[in-house]
Phi, psi and omega in degrees: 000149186280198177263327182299328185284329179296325194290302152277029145265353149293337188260324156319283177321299184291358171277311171356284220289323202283342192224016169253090170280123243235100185311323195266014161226028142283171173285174183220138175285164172213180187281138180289160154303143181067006171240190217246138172269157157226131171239119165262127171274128164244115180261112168288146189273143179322320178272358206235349195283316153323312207281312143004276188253024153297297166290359186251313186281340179258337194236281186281330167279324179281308150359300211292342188269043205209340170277122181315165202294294167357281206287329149304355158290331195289310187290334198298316196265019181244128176237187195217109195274129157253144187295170203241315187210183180273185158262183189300299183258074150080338182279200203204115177296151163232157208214134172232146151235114205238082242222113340302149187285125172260114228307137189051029188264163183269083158281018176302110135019238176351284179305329182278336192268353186283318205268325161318278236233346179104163180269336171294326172305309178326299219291318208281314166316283147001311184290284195328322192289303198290329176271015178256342171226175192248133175292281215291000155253037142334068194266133184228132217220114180247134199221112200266163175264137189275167175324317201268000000 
């Protein structure tokens, strides 16, 4: 290859990369005072934690580009915390914060991976989600943003 084919094919790839937007390094809005934060804790099972964030980086947020622009906002304000250590019994919080909450929007699981992928692929996704985490220590915490 010459040095002129490399050079642009280095400079193609950098417009590529530089002009292809990538849901999870848009910018992000955050909430004004007084409008509403939603934080969900999902306490992940310890052993479950790969298969976990698998499904959330492989599946379901690059899923969003299967979404109307709309619906794709929802992820644009949603962020996604991972824990630093466990918790007391073992399981490992994961954090959505979704922040500002949009007034009527579908955050459903379930509903958001049908409208990616179909229901049958949703179901088969979904089955990851659900056996990775414990439902029943589920936490859901809606919240305004203060002035300060």
């Amino acid at each position: 290859m010459s040095y002129y084919h490399l050079r642009l094919s280095m400079v193609c790839g950098l417009i590529a990369l530089l002009t292809t937007p990538v849901l999870s390094q848009t910018t992000r809005s955050v909430a004004k005072p007084n409008e509403t934060v939603w934080v969900i804790a999902y306490p992940v099972k310890a052993n479950k934690r790969a298969q976990y964030e698998r499904f959330i980086h492989e599946i379901f947020w690059p899923g969003a580009r299967n979404l109307s622009a709309a619906e794709q906002k929802i992820f644009k304000q949603t962020r996604v915390m991972h824990p630093t250590k466990p918790e007391a019994d073992g399981s490992y919080a994961y954090l959505f914060i979704m922040d500002p909450v949009i007034k009527g929007a579908d955050y459903g699981i379930e509903s958001l991976l049908t409208k990616m992928y179909g229901k049958q692929k949703a179901a088969e996704h979904l089955k990851l989600f659900k056996d990775a985490v414990i439902e029943k220590n589920y936490k859901s915490y809606y919240v305004t943003q203060s002035k300060d």
